[in-house]
C-alpha positions in Angstrom: 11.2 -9.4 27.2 10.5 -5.9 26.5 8.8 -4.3 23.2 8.6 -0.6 22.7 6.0 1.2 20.1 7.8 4.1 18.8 6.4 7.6 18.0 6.6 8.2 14.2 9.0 10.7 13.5 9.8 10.9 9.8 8.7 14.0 8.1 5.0 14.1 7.5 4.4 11.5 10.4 2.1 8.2 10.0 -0.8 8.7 12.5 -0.8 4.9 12.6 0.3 1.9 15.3 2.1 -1.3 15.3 -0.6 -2.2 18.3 -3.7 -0.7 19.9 -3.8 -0.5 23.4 -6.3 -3.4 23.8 -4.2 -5.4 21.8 -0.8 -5.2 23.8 -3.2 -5.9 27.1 -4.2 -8.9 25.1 -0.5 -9.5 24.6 0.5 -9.3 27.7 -2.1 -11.8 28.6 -0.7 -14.5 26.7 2.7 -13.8 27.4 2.8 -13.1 31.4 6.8 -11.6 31.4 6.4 -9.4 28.5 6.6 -6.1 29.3 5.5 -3.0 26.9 6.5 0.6 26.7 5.1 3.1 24.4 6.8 6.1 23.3 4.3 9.0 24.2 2.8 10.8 20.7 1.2 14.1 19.8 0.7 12.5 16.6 -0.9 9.1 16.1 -4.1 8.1 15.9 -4.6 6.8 19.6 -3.4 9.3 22.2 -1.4 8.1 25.1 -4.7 8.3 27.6 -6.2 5.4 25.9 -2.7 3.6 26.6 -2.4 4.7 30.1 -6.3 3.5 30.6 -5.3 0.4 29.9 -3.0 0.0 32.3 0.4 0.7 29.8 3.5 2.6 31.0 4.4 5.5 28.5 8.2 6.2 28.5 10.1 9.0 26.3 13.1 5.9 26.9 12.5 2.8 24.9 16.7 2.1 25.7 15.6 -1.0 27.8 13.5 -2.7 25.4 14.4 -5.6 23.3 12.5 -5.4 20.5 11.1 -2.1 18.5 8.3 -1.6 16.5 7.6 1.4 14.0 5.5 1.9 11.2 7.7 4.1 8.8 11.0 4.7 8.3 13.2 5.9 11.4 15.2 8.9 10.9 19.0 7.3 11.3 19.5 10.1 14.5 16.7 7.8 16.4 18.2 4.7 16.2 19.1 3.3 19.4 22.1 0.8 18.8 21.8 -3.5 19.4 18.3 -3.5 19.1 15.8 -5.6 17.1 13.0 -3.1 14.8 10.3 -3.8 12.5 9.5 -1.1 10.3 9.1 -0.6 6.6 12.4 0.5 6.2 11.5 1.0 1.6 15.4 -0.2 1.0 14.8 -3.5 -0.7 14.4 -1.7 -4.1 17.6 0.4 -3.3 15.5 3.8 -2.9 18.3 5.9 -2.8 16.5 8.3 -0.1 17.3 5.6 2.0 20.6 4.6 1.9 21.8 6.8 4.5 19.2 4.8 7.2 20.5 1.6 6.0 24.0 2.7 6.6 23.3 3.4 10.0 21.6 0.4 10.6 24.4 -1.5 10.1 26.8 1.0 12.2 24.4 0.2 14.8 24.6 -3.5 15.1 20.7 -3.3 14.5 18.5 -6.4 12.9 16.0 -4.8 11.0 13.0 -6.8 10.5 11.1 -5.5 7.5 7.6 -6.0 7.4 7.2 -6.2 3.6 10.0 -8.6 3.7 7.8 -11.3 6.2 6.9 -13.9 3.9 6.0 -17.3 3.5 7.7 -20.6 2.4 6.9 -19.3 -1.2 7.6 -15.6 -0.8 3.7 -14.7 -0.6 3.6 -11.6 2.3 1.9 -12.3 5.3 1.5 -8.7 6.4 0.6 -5.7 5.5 -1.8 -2.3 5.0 -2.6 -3.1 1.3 -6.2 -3.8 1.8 -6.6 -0.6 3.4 -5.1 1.2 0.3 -7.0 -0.6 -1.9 -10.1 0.4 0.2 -9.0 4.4 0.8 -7.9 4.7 -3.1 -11.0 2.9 -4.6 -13.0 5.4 -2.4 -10.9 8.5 -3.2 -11.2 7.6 -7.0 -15.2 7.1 -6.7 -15.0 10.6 -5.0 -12.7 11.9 -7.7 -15.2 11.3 -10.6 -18.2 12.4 -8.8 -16.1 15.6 -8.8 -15.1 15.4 -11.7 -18.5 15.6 -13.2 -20.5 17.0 -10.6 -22.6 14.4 -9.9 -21.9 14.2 -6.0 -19.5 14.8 -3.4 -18.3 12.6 -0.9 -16.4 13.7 2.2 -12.7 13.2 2.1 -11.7 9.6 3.6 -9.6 11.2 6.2 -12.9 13.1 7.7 -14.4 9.7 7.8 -14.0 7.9 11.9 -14.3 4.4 10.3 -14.9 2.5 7.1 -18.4 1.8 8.0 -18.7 5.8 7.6 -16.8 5.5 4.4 -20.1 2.7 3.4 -22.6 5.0 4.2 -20.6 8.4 2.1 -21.2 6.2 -1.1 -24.8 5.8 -0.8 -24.6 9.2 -2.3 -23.2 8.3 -5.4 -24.6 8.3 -8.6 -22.4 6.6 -11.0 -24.8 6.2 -14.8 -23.7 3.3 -16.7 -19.9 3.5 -16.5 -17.3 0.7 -17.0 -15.1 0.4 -14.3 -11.8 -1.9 -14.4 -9.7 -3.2 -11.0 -6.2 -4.6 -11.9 -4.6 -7.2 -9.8 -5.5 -10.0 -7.9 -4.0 -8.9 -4.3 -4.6 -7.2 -1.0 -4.9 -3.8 -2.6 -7.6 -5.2 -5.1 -9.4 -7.2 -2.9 -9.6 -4.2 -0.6 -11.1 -1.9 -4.0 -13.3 -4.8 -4.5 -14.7 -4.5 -0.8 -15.6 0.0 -1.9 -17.2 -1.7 -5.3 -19.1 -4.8 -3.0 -20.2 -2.1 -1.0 -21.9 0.3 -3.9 -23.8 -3.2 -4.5 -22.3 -2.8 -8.0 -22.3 -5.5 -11.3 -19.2 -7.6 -11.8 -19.0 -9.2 -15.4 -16.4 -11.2 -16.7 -13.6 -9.5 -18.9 -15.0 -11.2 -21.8 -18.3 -9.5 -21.0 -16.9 -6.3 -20.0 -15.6 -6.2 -23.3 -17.7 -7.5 -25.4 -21.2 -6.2 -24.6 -22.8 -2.7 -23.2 -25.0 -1.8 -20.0 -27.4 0.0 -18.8 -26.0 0.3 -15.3 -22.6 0.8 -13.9 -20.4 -2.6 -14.0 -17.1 -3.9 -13.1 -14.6 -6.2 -14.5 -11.6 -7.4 -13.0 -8.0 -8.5 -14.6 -5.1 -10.1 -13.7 -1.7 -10.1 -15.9 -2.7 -13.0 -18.3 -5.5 -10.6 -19.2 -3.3 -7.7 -20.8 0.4 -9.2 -21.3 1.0 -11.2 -24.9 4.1 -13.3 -25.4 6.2 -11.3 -27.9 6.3 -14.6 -30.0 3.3 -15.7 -29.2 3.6 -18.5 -26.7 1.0 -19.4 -24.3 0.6 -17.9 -21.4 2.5 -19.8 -18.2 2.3 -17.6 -15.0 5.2 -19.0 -13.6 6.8 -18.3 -16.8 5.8 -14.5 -17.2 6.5 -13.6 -13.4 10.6 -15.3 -13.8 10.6 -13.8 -17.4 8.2 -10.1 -17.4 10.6 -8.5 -19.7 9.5 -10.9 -22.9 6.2 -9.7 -22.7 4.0 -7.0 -24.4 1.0 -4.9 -23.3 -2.4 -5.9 -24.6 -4.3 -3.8 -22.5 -5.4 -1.3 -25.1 -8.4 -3.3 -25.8 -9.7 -2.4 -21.9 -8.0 0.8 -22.3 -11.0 1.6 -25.1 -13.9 0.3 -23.0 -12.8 1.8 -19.4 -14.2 5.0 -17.9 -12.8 4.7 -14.7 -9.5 2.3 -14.4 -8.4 1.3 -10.4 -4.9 -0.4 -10.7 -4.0 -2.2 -8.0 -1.6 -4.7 -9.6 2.1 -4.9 -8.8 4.7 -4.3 -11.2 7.9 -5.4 -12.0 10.2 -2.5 -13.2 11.3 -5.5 -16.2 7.8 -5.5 -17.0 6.1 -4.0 -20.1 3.9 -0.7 -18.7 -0.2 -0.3 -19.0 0.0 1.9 -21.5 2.4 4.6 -22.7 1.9 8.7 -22.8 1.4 8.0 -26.4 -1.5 5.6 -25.6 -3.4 7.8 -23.7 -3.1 10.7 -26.7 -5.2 8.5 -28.7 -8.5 8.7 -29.7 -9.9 5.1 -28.7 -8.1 5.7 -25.0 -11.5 6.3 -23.4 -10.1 6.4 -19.6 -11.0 9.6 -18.0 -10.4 8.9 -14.1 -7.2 7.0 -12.6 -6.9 5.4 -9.3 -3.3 4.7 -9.1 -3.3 3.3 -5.9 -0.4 1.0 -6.4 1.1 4.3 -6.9 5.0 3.5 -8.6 6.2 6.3 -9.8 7.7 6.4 -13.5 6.2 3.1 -13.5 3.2 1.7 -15.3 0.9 4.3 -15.4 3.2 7.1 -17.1 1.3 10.1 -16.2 2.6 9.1 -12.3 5.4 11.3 -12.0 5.0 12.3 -8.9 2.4 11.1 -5.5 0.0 13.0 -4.4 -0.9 13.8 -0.9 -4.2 13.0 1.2 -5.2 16.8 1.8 -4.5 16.9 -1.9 -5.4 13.6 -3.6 -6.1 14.8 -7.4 -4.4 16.0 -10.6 -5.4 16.4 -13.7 -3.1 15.1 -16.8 -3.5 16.9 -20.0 -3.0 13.9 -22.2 -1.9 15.8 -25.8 0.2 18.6 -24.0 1.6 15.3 -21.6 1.9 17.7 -18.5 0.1 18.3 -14.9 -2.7 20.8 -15.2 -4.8 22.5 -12.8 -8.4 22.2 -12.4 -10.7 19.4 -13.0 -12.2 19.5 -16.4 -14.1 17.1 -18.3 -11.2 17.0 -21.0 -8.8 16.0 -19.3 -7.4 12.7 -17.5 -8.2 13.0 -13.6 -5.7 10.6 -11.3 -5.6 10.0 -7.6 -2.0 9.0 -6.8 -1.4 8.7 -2.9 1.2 7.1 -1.8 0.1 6.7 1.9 -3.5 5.6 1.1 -3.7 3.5 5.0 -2.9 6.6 6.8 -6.6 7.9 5.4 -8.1 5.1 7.7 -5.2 4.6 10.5 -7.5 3.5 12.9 -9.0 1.0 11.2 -5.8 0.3 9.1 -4.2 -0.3 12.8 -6.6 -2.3 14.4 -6.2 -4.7 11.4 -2.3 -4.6 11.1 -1.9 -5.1 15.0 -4.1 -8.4 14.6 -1.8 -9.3 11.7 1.2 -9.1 14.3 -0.3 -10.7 16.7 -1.4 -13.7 15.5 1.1 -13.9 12.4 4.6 -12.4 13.9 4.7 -12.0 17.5 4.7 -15.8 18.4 8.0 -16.1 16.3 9.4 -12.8 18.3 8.8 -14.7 21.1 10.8 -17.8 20.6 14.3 -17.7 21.7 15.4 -18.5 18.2 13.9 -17.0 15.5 12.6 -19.3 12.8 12.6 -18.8 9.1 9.8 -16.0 9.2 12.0 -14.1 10.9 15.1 -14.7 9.2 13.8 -14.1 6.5 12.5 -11.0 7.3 15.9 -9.8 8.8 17.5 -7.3 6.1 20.4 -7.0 8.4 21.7 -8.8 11.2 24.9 -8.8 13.9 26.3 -5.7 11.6 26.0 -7.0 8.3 23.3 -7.7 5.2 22.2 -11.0 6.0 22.5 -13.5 3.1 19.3 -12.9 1.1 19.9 -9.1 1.2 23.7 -9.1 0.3 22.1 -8.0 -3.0 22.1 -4.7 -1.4 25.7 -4.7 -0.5 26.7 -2.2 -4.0 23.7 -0.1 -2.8 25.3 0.6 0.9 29.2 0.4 0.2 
């Protein structure tokens, strides 16, 4: 068998890997035929000398390889026809910038093996870069309010070599006794609990967080039974909530009043009630006055997100009674970081991690001669057509 490792060639490129070079000589270790080419890149975070040190053939032609690996989206005109990829392909939602690549796909008689769609027996992903954004965006957002009120200033995450230079930035900062709220119970906030671990800082209990004051800075952190209400009042039921979002109000308002910086790192369904509305942050008691929206869903639970941001330019400002972007940090207004490519602030370290993941997770399912469920259900397309979990997606494509 032979895998290829593509260069990234959407617009804006991903200076990340699939695998590091050490990691495919490990591969090739355990699987004595495989074979590995890699696509030579002016552009990701490894340059080809490190590849070619370790012994790996760079090729501009992956046509002879079986399988593909990416990290973003391939632009349609790269495809090379019969040929297995795993990218994030962001066409499971029907993103209509998309369509066009899943079209292609098809014509191709490609099976496109998504990595958000590799998951479990009970639909739990197995992969992925969220702990890096959680990580990148908690960090941005700690750098965002020492900003915006001059208390320090932390070098940009991209400037940073590793995370461990990320842990030693925040040493600088001085946060006075501020509240501090994570949403979400998943990669992404595990990975802002590992920034808040790091600044040695206080967790309380919501109950705490909301009941009492401190004299240092603390942190709380929620999950959806904390801020969702029954519209008639029945108890709470995860199972029942997650199948049903859309009977379900916001309560957050009452962390919403107590919060000075907010991280949300909690996934949202589009049938779900949002944080809080434009009208909720014109009010008096909405104390918020920094945003990490590193879940990053624009038009989607946090309002003000209307559009990402970019990593050489992570911050807005929302002017919460005029309900429009404004320019310059002020004290008055509502700061947000919204990236939507948080990971690529880290790649190394974001790869080193992923490739790992692939290796111990993916690859030895690759490597059977018949794939098993992982992979099929992972397979948005297949032998030309929308493979049965995904013929959802048929109205989105015809």
């Amino acid at each position: 068998m032979t895998i290829g490792i593509i260069k990234e060639a959407k617009l804006h490129p991903d200076k990340r890997v699939a695998l590091m070079p050490s990691q495919c000589v490990l591969l090739q270790k355990q699987y004595p035929n495989l074979k590995i080419l890699i696509e030579p890149s002016n552009i990701r975070i490894v340059n080809d000398e490190e590849y070619v040190k370790a012994n790996l053939t760079l090729s501009i032609d992956l046509s002879k390889c079986d399988i593909i690996f990416g990290i973003k989206e391939v632009p349609p005109g790269k495809l090379i026809a019969n040929k297995k990829y795993l990218f994030f392909s962001h066409t499971i939602k029907k993103q209509q910038h998309n369509k066009l690549l899943l079209q292609t796909i098809l014509q191709k008689n490609i099976q496109l093996i998504d990595y958000e769609c590799l998951v479990d027996e009970k639909d739990n992903r197995i992969i992925g870069f969220g702990r890096f954004a959680g990580i990148a965006g908690a960090y941005n957002t700690i750098r965002l309010f020492g900003l915006k009120y001059a208390r320090f200033n932390l070098k940009p995450p991209e400037l940073c070599e590793h995370k461990a230079e990320l842990e030693k930035e925040l040493r600088k900062a001085k946060m006075g006794n501020i509240k501090i709220l994570v949403t979400g119970g998943g990669r992404v906030a595990n990975g802002a609990l590992e920034i808040l671990g790091a600044m040695k800082m206080r967790k309380v209990t919501p109950y705490e967080y909301l009941m009492f004051n401190y004299s240092e800075p603390v942190y709380a952190q929620i999950h959806s039974s904390d801020y969702h209400v029954h519209k008639e009042n029945k108890p709470w039921n995860s199972e029942y909530f997650y199948d049903h979002p859309g009977e379900y109000n916001s309560s957050f308002a009452k962390f919403a009043a107590k919060t000075d910086l907010l991280l949300h790192c909690a996934f949202w369904d589009p049938k779900a009630p949002v944080l809080f509305t434009l009208e909720d942050m014109a009010q008096s008691d909405f104390k918020i006055r920094v945003i990490g929206d590193i879940t990053c869903d624009i038009g989607g639970s946090i309002p003000c997100t209307i559009e990402a941001t970019t990593i050489e330019q992570p911050f807005y400002e929302w002017e919460q009674y005029e309900r429009q972007h404004v320019k310059g940090i002020t004290e008055n207004s509502i700061s947000v970081m919204a990236v939507d490519n948080l990971p690529c602030s880290l790649p190394r370290d974001a790869s080193e991690a992923f490739g790992a993941e692939l290796i111990s997770k993916v690859i030895p399912s690759l490597m059977k001669d018949v794939d098993d469920d992982l992979i099929t259900r992972a397979s948005i397309t297949k032998d030309g057509k929308l493979t049965e979990r995904y013929k959802y997606l048929s109205d989105y494509i015809a």
